[in-house]
N, C-alpha and C positions, 0 to 999 in steps of 0.2 A: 572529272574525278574518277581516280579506278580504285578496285580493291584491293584490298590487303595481301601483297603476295606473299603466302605461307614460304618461313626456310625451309629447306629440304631437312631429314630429319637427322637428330644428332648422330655422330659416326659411321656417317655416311651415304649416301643416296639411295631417293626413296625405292622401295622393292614394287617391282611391278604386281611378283604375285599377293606379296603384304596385302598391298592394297586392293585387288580385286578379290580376296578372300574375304574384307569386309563384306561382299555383297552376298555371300552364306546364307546370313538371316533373312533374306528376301524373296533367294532363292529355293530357302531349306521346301514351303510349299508346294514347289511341283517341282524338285526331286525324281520323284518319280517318274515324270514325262520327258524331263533331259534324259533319263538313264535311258531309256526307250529310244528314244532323241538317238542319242549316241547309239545304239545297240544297232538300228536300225542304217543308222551311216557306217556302220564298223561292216556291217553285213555286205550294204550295198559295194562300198572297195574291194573283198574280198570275191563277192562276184566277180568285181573288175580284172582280177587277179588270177581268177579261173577260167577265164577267158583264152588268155596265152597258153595253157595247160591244152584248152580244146583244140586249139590250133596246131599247135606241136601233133596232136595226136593225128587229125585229118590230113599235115602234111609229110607224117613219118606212115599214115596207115593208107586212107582210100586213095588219098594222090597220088605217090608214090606205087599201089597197088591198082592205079586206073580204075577205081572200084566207085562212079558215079551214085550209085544211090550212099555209099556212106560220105560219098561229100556233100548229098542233099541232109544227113542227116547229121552231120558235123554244124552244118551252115543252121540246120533248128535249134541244135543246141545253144551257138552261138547265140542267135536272134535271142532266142530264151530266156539266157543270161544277160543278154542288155535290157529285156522287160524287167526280168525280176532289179534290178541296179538302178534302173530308171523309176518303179513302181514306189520303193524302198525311201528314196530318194524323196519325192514327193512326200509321202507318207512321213517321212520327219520335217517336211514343210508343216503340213497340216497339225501334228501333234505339237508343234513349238507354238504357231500363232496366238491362237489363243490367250496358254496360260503366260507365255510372257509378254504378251501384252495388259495381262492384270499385275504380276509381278511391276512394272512400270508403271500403271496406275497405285499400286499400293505404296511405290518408293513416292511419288509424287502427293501424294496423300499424307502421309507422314512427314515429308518438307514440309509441306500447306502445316499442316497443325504446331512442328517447330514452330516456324513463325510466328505463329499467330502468340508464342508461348515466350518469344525471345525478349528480353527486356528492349526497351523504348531506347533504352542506350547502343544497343546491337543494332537496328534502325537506322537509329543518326549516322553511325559508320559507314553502313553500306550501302553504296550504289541501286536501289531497282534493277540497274538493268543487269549487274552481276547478279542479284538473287532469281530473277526473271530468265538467264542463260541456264544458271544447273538447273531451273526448275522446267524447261524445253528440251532444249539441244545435249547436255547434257545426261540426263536418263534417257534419251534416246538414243545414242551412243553407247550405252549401257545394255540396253536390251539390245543393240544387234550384238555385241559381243556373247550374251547369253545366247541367241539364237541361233549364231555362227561360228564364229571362236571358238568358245568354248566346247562344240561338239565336234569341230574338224580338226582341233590339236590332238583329240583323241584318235577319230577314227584315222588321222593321217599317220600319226603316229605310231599305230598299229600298222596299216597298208605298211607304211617301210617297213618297220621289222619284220612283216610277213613274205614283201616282197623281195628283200635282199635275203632272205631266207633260203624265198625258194631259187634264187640267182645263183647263190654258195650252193646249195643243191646240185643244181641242172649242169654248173660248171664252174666250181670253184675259182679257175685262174681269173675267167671273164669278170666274176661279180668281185674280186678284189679290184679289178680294174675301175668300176664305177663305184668303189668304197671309197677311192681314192680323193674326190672334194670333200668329203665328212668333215677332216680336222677345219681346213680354210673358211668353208662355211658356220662353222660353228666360233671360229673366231669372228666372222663378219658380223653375224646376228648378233654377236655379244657387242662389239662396236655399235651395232644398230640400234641396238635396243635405247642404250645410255642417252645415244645424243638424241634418238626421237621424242625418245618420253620428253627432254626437253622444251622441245620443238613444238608437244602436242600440248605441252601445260600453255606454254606463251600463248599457243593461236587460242586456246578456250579464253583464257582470260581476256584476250581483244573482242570475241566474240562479247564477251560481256560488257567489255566499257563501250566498243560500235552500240550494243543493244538500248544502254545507258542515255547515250547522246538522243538518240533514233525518239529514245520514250521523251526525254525532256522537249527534245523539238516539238514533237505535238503534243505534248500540254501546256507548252507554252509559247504556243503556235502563235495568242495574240498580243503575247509580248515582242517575239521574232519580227512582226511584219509592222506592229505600233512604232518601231525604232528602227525600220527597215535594213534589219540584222541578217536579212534570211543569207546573203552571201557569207558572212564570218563562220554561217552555220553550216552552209554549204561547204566551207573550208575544212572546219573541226573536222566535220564529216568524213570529207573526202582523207582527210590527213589518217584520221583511224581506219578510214577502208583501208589504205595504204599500207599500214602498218599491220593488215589482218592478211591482203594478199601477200606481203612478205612471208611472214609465217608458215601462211597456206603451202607457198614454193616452196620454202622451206624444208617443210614434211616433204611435200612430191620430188625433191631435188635426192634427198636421204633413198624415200623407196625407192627411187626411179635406179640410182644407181646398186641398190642394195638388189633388186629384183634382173636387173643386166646379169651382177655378178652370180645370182641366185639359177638363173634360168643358165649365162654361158657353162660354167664349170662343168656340169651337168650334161649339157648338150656336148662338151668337151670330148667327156669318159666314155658317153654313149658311142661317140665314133671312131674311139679309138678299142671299145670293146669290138665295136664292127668290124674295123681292120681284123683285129686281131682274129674273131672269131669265122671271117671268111678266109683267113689262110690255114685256120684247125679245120673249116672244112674241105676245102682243097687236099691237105694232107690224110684226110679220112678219119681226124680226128676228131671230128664231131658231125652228127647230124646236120642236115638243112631243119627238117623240124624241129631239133633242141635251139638252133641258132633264133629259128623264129619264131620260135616261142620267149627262148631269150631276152632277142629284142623288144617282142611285146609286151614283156613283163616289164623290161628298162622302159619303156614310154609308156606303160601304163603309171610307172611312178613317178613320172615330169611334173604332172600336177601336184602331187603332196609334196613333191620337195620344192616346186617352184613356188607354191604358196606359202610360206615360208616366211619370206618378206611381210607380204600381205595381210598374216594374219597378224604377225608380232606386232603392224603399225596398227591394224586395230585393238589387240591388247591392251597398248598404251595409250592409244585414244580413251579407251575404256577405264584405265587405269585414271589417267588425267581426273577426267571425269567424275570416276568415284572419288579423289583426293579433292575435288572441288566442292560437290554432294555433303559430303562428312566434316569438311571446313564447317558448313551451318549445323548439320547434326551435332556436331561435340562444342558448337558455341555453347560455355554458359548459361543455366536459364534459369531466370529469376528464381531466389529462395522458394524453396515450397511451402503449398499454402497449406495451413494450419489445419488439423483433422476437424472435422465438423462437428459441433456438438449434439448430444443424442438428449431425447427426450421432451417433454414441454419445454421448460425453463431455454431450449436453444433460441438463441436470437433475441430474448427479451432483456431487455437494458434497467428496470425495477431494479434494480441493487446495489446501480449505482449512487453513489450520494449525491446530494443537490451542489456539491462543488464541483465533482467531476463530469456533472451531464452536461451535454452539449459535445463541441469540438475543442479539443484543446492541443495545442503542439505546446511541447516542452523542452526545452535547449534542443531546440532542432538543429540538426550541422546537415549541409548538404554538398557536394563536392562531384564532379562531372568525372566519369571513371577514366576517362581519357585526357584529364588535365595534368600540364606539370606537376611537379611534386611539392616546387616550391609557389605553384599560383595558391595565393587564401580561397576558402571554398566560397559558393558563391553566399550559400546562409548560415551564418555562424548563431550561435545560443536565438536560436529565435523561440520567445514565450508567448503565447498568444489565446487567450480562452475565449470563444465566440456560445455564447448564453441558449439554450434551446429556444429553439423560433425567433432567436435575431439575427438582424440582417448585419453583415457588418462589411465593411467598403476597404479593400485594399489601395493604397495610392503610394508612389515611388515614383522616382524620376526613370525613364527608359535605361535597361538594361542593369537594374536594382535588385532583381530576382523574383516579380511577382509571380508570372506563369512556373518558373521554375518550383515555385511554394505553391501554387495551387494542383501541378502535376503529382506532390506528394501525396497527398491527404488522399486520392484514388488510386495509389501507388501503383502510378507511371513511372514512376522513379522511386528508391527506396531511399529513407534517411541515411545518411551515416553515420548520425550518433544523435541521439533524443528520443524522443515517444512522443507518438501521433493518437488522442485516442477518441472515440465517440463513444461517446456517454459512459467513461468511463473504463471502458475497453479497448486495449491496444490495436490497433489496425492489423500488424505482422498475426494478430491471433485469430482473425477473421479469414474465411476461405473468402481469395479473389472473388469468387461470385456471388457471394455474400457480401462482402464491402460495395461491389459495382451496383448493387441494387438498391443497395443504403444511399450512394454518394450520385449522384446524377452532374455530368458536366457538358456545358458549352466551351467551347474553345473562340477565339479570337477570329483566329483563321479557320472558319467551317470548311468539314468536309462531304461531300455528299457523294454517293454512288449511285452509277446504273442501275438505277432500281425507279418505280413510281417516287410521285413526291409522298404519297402517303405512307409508300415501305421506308423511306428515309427516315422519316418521322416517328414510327412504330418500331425501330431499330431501338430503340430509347428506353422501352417494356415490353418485356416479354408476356403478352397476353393479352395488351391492350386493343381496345377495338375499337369500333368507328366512335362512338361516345365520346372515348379519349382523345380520339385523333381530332373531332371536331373541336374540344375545348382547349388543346394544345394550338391549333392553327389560332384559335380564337384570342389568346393570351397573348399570343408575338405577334399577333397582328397581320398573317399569313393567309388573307381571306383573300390574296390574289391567286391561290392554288383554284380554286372553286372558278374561274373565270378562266383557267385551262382548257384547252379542246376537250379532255378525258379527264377534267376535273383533279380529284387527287390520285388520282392514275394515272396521270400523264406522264411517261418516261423525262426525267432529267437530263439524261445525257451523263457521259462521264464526266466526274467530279462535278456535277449541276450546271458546266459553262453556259446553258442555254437558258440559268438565269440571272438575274442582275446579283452583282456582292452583296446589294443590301437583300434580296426576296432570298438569297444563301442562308444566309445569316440568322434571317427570319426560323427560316427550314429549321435551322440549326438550334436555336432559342427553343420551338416545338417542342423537339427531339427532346430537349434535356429535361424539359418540363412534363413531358407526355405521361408518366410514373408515377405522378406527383409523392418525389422522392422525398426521403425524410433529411436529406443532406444537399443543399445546391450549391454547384461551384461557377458560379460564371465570369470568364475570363474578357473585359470588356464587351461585352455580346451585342453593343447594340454603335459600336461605331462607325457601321457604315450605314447607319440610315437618317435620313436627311429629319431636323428639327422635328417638322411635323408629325414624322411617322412614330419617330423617338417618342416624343411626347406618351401617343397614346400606347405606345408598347410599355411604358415603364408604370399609366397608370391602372393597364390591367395586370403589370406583373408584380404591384403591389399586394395582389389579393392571393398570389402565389406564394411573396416570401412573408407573408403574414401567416400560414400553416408552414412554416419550414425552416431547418436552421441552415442559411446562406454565408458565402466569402462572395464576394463580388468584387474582381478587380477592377478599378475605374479611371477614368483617364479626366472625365467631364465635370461639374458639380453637380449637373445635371441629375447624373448616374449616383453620383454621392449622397444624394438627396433622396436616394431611395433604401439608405441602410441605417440605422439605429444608432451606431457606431463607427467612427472611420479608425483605422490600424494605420500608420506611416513606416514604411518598409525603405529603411537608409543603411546603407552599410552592412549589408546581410543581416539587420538585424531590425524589432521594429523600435523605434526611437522614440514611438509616441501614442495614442489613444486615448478616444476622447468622441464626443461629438463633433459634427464639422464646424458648427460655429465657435466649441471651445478650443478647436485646433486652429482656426483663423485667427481668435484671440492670442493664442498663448503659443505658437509653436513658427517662427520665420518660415522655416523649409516648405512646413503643410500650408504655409497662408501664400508664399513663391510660387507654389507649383497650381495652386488654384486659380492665380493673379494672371498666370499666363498668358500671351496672344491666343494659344490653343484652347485655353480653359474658357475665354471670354464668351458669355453666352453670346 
């Protein structure tokens, strides 16, 4: 799978500087330190430039005059000025490091918190390994342009003007002569520019789907080798490396020729200013020492106009880049959450009436933002009132919409047409982090992170301590943490692979309980553990949803036997409610899907 390749923008292709002028805001902080930056390489060039001056002077004065101590003291001048050129030089090494390497931490910092901010829907779209490429390679690409680029387009920029300056100066006809690539070069870089920026968006974006394949391979390293895949994966692989070193040439096929034509033209004028200017002198039309000062001025400017190419291809690396960065920055992010209420009365639910406490969805519609226009959504008018402190059991046939109706209620997802509300109070008017505190969820499919087993678990409430962690392990039945080398310390691993599905799952059960939240949502939580374990987990988590108001999706009767009420969710909508025995009784579908080979105890 790859990402979404942004069009280029309407009337016409994108602007290289458009787009690194976004990075302003990032940059605006140390300001300061690039002017410096810059001031400091504008200096050291003009050193470089002052140089052919000294030489002119020692070979039209002491040389010419046999006058040995002024050519020791011509040669200290020189020396001098390569100190001062070289000292300069370093000196905006050292004043760049630093701050833009926080500038880079601060862009990556503010990705990290997008994220974390982008709706569940922006997610499902995208790639890791594309988010994971701008969130590397990408702003790294970016700070050398700030550390580089952007300080040597200045001071190079300057060098020439100063240097062909002083070239019209010293000898008008010569420096028309090496004026003479300007227009040719300037149409090349204009051609260069166009097709690399292309060149440079494509290779980023393969860097990001190679990145993509690379992550999935090892995390699903023991499905690869369970099915002894690893060669088809080896292939993918190899096929996207292939398609990144195209690229890659790509780029280097553009400079390579772009910096031939950059470096010949150049070395062209130089020698034909040579000719020229060794038969002015011959005729006594010019000095030796204007001639070699001259020329030292013409080769002191090979490097700013040879880099040229160079820099433009970094540019547009940079450029790419930032067009990649800002693809996630201006994604959409979820409606904002509701101002916070001020005062005592915040957060307390006393005002609601005895009909609307509890959880109640009301002609909920729910529709996936990426769906056709013409697919029906997946939940249509769905009414559902679950009573404070009951437990109530969600059952549907696979792909009926349960998780997708329990994602709402912690708004994972927003409705797109009804109201969601606890105790009375619409969810949209709760700050996110006030809803998340209220609504505690297990997922199906647990996730865990590098972290202890016990920070996984403690993820769940904020503040909870060992008390909690202990009677959270003790309820999902997770007393195989304690039989760890390091107990509930003991690193997981990423994604927990170093434990079984079911001791995951366990983890995961914990986690949602650890808060002991006033809202539970658990999305099958206990399907991967064998009869026995099932058993005792569901009758300590009896004592859980007996202080709480729960949705419990369930697949078992098992699981259905632990809610007050069962809901039957057909047709985006629910069809049915009731207890389980009066839904056996009175309802085909809910008595089918209990009858099951899968349901049979």
């Amino acid at each position: 799978m790859t990402a979404n390749r942004e069009a280029p923008p309407p009337g016409g292709r994108r602007s290289t500087v458009r787009s690194l002028a976004r990075l302003w805001p990032y940059a605006r902080p140390v300001r300061g330190t690039l002017l410096v930056a810059a001031l400091c390489a504008v200096l050291a060039s003009c050193f470089g430039l002052v140089t052919p001056l000294a030489l002119k002077w020692i070979v039209d004065g002491p040389v010419a005059d046999r006058d040995p101590p002024g050519v020791w003291l011509g040669g200290l001048v020189v020396a001098l000025l390569g100190v001062a050129e070289a000292g300069l030089a370093g000196a905006r090494r050292i004043l760049v490091a630093g701050p833009l390497a926080g500038v880079e931490a601060r862009m990556r910092s503010a990705f990290y918190h997008r994220l974390q901010r982008l709706p569940v829907s922006f997610h499902d779209r995208w790639p890791s390994g594309q988010l994971l490429s701008r969130a590397t390679t990408d702003l790294m690409l970016v700070r050398i342009f700030l550390s580089f680029p952007l300080t040597f387009l200045l001071a190079n920029g300057v060098t020439i003007l100063v240097g062909f300056a002083v070239l019209l100066l010293q000898k008008w006809t010569l420096g028309l002569v090496l004026l003479a690539p300007v227009v040719p070069l300037i149409v090349l870089c204009s051609l260069f520019e166009e097709r690399y920026s292309r060149a440079a968006r494509t290779s980023q974006d393969r860097v990001g789907d190679l990145t993509t394949i690379a992550e999935e391979s090892v995390l699903g390293i023991r499905v690869i080798k369970g099915f002894g895949r690893h060669r088809a994966q080896e292939s993918a692989f190899a096929r996207q490396s292939a398609l990144l070193r195209e690229s890659e040439l790509r780029k280097a096929s553009l400079l390579g020729r772009l910096w031939g034509l950059v470096t010949a033209l150049p070395e062209l004028a130089i020698g034909a200013a040579l000719v020229l200017g060794v038969v002015q002198v011959a005729d006594g039309d010019l000095t030796a020492g204007t001639l070699v000062a001259f020329l030292s001025t013409a080769l002191a400017l090979r490097w700013p106009v040879e880099s040229i190419g160079f820099l433009l291809a970094i540019c547009n690396d940079a450029a790419a880049a930032t067009d990649r960065f800002f693809e996630v920055m201006d994604a959409p992010q979820a409606p904002p959450d509701a101002a916070p209420e001020a005062g005592p009365a915040a957060g307390r639910t006393g005002s609601a009436t005895v009909r609307d406490r509890g959880l109640r969805l009301a002609g909920v519609e729910f529709r996936y933002p990426d769906a056709p226009a013409a697919a029906p959504p997946v939940l249509r008018g769905v009414d559902l009132h679950i009573r404070p402190g009951e437990t109530m059991a969600l059952v549907g046939t696979t792909g009926s919409g349960k998780t997708t109706l329990t994602a709402l209620i912690p708004r994972l997802h927003d409705a797109t047409a009804g109201r969601i509300t606890l105790d009375g109070r619409e969810i949209t008017a709760l700050p996110r982090a006030r809803l998340r505190e209220l609504v505690s969820v297990a997922f199906e499919e647990p996730t865990l992170f590098s972290a202890s087993a016990g920070e996984n678990v403690l993820m769940g409430a904020a503040g909870a301590g060992e008390a909690e962690l202990r009677r959270a392990l003790a309820v999902a039945q997770a007393g195989f943490v304690h039989a760890l080398p390091d107990g509930h310390r003991t690193q997981v691993g990423e994604l927990g692979l170093s434990l079984s599905g079911g001791q995951r799952q366990r983890l995961a059960l914990a986690r949602a309980v650890v808060g002991s939240p006033r809202y539970l949502i658990l999305d099958d939580p206990l399907s991967a553990l064998d009869v026995h374990t099932e058993a005792l987990v569901e009758s300590a988590l009896r004592e859980v949803l007996a202080t709480t108001t729960a949705l419990v999706v369930a697949h078992r009767p098992s699981t259905v036997l632990l809610a007050d009420r069962v809901a039957l969710l057909s047709g985006g909508r629910i069809a049915a409610v009731g207890t389980h025995h009066e839904l056996l009784r009175g309802n085909r579908e809910y008595a089918s899907l209990m009858s099951g080979p899968e349901h049979r105890p």
